[in-house]
C-alpha positions as CSV (number, residue, x, y, z in Angstrom):
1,X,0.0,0.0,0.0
2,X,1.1,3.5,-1.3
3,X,1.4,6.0,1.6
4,X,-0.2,8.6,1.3
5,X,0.2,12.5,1.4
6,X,-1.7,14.1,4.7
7,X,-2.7,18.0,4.8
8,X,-2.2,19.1,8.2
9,X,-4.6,21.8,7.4
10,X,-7.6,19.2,6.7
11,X,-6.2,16.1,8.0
12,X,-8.3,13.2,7.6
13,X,-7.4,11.5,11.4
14,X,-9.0,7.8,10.8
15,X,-6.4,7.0,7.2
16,X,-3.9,8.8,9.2
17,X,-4.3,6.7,12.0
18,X,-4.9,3.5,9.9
19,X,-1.6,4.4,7.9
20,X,0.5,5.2,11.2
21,X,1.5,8.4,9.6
22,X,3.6,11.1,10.9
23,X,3.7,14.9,10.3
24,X,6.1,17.3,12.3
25,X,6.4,21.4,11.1
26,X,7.0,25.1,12.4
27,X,3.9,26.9,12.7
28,X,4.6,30.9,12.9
29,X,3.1,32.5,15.8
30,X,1.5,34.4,13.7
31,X,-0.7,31.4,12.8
32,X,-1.9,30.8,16.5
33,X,-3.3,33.8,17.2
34,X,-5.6,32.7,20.0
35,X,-1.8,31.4,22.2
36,X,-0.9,35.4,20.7
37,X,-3.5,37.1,22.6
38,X,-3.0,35.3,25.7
39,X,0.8,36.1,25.4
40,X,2.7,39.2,25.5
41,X,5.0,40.3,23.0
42,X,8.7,39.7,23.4
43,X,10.4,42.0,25.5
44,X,13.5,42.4,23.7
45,X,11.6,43.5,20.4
46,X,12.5,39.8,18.6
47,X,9.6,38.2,16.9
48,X,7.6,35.8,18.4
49,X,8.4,32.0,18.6
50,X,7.8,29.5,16.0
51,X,5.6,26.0,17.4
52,X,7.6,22.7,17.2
53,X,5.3,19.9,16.7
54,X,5.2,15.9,15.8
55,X,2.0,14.1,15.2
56,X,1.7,10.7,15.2
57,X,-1.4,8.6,14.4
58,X,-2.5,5.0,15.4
59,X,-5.0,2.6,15.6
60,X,-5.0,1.8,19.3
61,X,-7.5,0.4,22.2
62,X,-10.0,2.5,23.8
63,X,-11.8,1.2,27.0
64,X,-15.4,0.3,26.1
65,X,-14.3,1.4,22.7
66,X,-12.0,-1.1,21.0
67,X,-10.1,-0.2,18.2
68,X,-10.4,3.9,17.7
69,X,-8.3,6.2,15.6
70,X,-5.5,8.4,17.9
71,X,-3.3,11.4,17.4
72,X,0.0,11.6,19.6
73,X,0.4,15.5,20.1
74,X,3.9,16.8,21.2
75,X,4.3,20.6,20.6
76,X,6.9,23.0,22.3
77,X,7.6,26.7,21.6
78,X,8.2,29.9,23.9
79,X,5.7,32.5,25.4
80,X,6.4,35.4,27.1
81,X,3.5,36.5,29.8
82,X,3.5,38.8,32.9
83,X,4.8,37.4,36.2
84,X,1.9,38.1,39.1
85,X,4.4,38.9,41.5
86,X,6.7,41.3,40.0
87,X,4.3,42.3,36.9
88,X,7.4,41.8,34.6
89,X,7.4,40.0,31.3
90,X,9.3,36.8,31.5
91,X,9.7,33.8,29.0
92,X,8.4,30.7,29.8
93,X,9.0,27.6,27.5
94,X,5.8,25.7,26.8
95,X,5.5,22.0,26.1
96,X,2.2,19.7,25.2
97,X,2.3,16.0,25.0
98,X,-1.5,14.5,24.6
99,X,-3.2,11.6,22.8
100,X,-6.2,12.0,21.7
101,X,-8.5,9.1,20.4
102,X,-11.4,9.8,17.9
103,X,-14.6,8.2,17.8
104,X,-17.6,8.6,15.8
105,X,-20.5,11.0,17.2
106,X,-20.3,13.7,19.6
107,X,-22.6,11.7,22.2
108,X,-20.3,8.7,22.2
109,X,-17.2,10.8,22.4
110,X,-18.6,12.9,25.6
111,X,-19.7,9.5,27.1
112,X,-16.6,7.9,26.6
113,X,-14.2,11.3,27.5
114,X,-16.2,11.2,30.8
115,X,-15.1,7.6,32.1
116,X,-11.8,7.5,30.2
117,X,-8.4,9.2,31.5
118,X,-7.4,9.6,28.0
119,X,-9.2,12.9,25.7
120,X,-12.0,11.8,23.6
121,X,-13.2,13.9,21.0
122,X,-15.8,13.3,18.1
123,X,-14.3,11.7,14.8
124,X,-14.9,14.4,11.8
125,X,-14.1,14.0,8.0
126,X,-11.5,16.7,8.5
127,X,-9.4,18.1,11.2
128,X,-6.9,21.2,11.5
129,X,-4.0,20.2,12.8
130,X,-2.6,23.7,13.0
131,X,-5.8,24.4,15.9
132,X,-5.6,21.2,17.4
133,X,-1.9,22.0,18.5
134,X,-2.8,25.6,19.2
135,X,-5.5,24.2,21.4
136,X,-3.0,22.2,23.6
137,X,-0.1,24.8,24.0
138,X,-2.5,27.2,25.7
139,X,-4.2,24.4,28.0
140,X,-0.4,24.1,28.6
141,X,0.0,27.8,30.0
142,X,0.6,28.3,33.8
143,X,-2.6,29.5,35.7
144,X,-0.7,32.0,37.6
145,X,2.9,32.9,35.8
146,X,5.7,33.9,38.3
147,X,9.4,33.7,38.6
148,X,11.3,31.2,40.9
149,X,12.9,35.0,41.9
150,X,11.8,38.2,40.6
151,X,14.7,39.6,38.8
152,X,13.9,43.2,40.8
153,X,13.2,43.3,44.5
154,X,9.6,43.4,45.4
155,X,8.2,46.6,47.1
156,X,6.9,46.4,50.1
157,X,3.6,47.5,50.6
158,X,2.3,49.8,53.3
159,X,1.1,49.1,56.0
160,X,-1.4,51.5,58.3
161,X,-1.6,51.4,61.6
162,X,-4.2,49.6,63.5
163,X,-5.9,51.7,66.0
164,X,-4.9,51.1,69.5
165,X,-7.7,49.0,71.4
166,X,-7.6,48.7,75.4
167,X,-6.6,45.6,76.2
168,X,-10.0,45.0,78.0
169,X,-12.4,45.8,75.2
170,X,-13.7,43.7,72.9
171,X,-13.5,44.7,69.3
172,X,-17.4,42.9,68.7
173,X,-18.5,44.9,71.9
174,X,-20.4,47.5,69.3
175,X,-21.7,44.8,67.3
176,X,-23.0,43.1,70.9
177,X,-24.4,47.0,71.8
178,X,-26.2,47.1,67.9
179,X,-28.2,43.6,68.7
180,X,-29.2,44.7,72.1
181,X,-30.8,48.0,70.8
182,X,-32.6,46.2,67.8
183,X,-34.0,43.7,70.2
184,X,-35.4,46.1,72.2
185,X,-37.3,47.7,69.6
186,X,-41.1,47.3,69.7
187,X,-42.6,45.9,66.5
């Protein structure tokens, strides 16, 4: 059997699976511009990062499935986002490995996603590969960005002074004196 040639851009996932096929490229970050948005721009004025990514498909077994069409994802490239400590940009390196197994109709899929560890999704004639990938480098972005150390020192915020309470009195004394004064209130 001839193999054949797959589009990445409509990739037809059960022949690529059946064929064990391979694809690997660059995408230009220009391409992804959902991971752009989420993303700052460099710091140092150099263009964005390129995506690295391999895709590998195969025919393996899917509990309560059998035999279902998969895609090994592995995609790396850089970001740079805002630290929440310092509010700096800083460069993070990003890095998705997922498989995915594909079976036909969306009910089946969400039944079988729900009891399986592994990602179901709905099997469809064609499939960008390109949004697939983007898809799982920005489920690979850190919740809350920070450095291990800020590169400058933090300030340090202000603090105002509590007022001075006797050491007798209870600070929930005016909340006790409220209560007594609404209970004593005819209705």
């Amino acid at each position: 059997m001839a193999s054949r040639a797959f589009d990445p851009r409509r990739l037809d996932v059960a022949s690529f699976a059946a064929q064990q096929g391979e694809l690997a490229g660059d995408t230009p970050a220009t391409a992804l511009p959902r991971l752009s948005a989420a993303t700052l721009a460099p710091a140092d004025d150099s263009s964005r990062a390129d995506a690295h990514w391999r895709v590998t498909g195969q025919r393996l077994p899917l509990a309560g499935a059998g035999l279902q069409p998969s895609l090994l994802i592995d995609a790396t490239t850089e970001v740079t986002l805002e630290c929440q400590r310092c509010l700096q940009p800083m460069r993070i390196a990003l890095a998705a490995e997922r498989r995915i197994f594909f079976v036909e109709g969306e009910d089946a899929a969400a039944a079988l996603d729900a009891e399986s560890d592994d990602d179901v999704l709905a099997l469809t004639p064609t499939l960008d590969l390109r949004s697939l990938v983007e898809d799982e480098l920005l489920l690979a972005l850190p919740l809350v960005p920070r450095h291990e150390v800020c590169p400058q020192p933090l300030p340090r915020p202000l603090v105002e002074e509590e007022p001075e309470t006797s050491a007798g009195e209870n600070p929930f004394a005016a909340l006790a004196s409220l209560k007594l004064k609404q209970g004593s209130r005819p209705n």
